[in-house]
N, C-alpha and C positions, 0 to 999 in steps of 0.2 A: 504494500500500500504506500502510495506518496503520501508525504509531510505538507503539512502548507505552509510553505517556507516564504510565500508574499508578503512583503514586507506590511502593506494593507490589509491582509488578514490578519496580523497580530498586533491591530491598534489598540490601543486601550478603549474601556466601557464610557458610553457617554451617558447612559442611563442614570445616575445617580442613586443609584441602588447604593447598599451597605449590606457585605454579606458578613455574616460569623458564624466558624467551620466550627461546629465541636469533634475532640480526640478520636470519638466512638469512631466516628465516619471512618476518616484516617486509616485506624486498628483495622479496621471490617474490611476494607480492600485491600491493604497490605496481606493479611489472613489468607484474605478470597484469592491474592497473585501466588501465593507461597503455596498455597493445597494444589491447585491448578499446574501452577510448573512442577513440583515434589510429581504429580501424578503423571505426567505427559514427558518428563523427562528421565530418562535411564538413569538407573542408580553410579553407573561407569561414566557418566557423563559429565566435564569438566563445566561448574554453573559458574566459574569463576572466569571462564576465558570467554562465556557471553558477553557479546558490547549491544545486542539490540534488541528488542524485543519483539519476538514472533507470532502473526494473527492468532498461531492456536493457543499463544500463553496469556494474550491478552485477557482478560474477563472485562464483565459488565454487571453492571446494577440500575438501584434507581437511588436517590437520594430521599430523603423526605425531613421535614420539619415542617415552618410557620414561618407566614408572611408575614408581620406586624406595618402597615404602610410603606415606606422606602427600605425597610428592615428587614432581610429573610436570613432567617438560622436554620442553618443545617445541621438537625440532631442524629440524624441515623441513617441507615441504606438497608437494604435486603439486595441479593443479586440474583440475573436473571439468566433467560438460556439465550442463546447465541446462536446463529446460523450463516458461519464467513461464504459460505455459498454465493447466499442472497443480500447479505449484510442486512439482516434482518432479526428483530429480539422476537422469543416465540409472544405473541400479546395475549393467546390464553392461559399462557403461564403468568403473566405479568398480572391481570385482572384476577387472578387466584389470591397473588401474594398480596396485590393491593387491599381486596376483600378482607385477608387473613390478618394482618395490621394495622386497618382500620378497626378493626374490635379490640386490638391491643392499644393502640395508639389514636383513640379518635380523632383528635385536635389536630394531627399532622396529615400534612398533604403532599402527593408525588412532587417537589421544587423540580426533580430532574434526574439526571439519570451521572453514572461512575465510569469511565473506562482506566487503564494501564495505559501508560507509554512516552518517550520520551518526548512527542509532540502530537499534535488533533491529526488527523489523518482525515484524506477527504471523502472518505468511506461514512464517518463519524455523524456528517453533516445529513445523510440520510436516515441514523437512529436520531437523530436531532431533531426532522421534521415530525418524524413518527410519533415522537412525543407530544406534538403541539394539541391533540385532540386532547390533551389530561393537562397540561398548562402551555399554553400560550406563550407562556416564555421562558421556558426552561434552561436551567442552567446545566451544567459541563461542569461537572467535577474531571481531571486528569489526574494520577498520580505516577511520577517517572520512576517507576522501580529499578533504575539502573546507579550503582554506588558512584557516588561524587567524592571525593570526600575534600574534595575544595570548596563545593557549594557548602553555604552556612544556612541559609532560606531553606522550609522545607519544601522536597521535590513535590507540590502540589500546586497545581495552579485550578485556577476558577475560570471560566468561559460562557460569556454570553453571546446571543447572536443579535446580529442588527442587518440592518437594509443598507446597504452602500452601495453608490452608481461606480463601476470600474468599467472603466473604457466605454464610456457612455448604455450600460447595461446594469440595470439594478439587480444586485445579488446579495443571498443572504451570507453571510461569515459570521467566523468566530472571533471576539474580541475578545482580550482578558480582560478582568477583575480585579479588585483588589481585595482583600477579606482579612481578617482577625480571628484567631484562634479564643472560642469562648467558652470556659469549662465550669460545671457543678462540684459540688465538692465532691461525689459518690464517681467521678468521673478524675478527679487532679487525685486521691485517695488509688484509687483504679490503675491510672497511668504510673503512677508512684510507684507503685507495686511490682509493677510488671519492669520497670525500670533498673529497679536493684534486685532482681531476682538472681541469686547465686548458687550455686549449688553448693549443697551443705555436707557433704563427705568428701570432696576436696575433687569429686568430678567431674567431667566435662558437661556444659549445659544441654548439649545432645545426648549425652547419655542419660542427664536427668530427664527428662522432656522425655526422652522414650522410656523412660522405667515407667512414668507419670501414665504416656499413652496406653501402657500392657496393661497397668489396672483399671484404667477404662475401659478400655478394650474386655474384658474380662468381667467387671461390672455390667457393662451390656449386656455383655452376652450370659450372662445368667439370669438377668431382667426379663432379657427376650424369650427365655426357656420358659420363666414362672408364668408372662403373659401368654403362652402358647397354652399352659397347661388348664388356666384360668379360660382361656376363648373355649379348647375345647370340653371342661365342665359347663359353661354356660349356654354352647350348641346341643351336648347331650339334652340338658337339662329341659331346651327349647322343644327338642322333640319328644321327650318324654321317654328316655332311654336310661335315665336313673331311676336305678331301685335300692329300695334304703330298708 
């Protein structure tokens, strides 16, 4: 996929919007890039000698929070399914999960949607319109999953689209944002947390992180055993195939 390297597509927002990102977002698509490439990328596979990132490691989502007049915060995301085919999200996957978080979340509303990568891609600009039937002017969360470690900015930038005539032809582009990181305390607590996480027998964070995962993993799956066991006393029970 091409970049949109126009120097007119990355003008800044005239809108006078005021966005502020809270951490959760952030976490939730770092998470969402990390399970996605960990899964699609061979364990022999050097992720260190990666410089770019590839359509199928990309993922997507949707953003959600609350407008307050010139004021939109963005508290959270859920992600969605994808199809690099058509460059298309699946939408009754999307109206599922919207359904499903508006009973969790009444007060928030789709702002917009999440991708990976080191710049918008002009792919991007048609899950962009896709969204206009749920808001009107959705924003573009990007996160650059690629290590800088000269940038001091977090790799996140914000995108909105606007109407601009280029070469006498009105077209829609992405312009950046500017935004502010805004956090609750059950959220700077949260981050804290996960910040100085060390490993407490003197080993490696991957090796704690997978002892962590085996007793989940193993937690499930005993869970899933007792609900099996439960579903099928309750079908017996439906047909009348218990005798006591």
């Amino acid at each position: 996929m091409a970049s949109l390297k126009d120097p007119a597509q990355m003008a800044s927002s005239s809108s006078g919007l005021t966005f502020k990102l809270h951490p959760l977002v952030i976490v939730n698509i770092s998470d969402h890039h990390t399970r996605v490439k960990s899964q699609s990328q061979p364990p022999s596979a050097d992720s260190s000698s990666s410089t770019s990132t590839s359509p199928s490691s990309r993922v997507f989502g949707c953003v959600i929070g609350v407008q307050r007049g010139r004021t939109v915060e963005i508290f959270n995301s859920f992600e969605l399914l994808y199809d690099p085919s058509t460059h298309s999200l699946d939408r009754p996957f999307l109206e599922k999960k919207q359904e499903l978080y508006k009973k969790v979340f009444p007060n928030f509303y789709i702002l917009g949607w999440y991708s990976t990568g080191a710049d918008a891609e002009e792919s991007d600009m048609l899950i962009h319109k896709a969204l206009m039937d749920i808001n009107e002017s959705p924003v573009y969360v990007l996160l650059n999953p690629l290590i800088n470690h000269a940038q001091k900015d977090l790799p996140v930038t914000i995108f909105e689209s606007e109407m601009h005539v280029i070469d006498g032809i009105p077209q829609l582009i992405f312009v950046r944002s500017s935004y502010t990181i805004e956090t609750v305390e059950a959220e700077r607590i949260s981050v804290d947390h996960v910040a100085h996480l060390k490993p407490s027998d003197g080993g490696s964070a991957a090796t704690q992180l997978a002892a962590h995962l085996t007793g989940i993993h193993s937690a499930i799956k005993m869970l899933n055993s007792r609900i099996r066991v439960l579903h099928h006393y309750l079908n017996a029970m439906q047909k009348g195939n218990l005798f006591f």
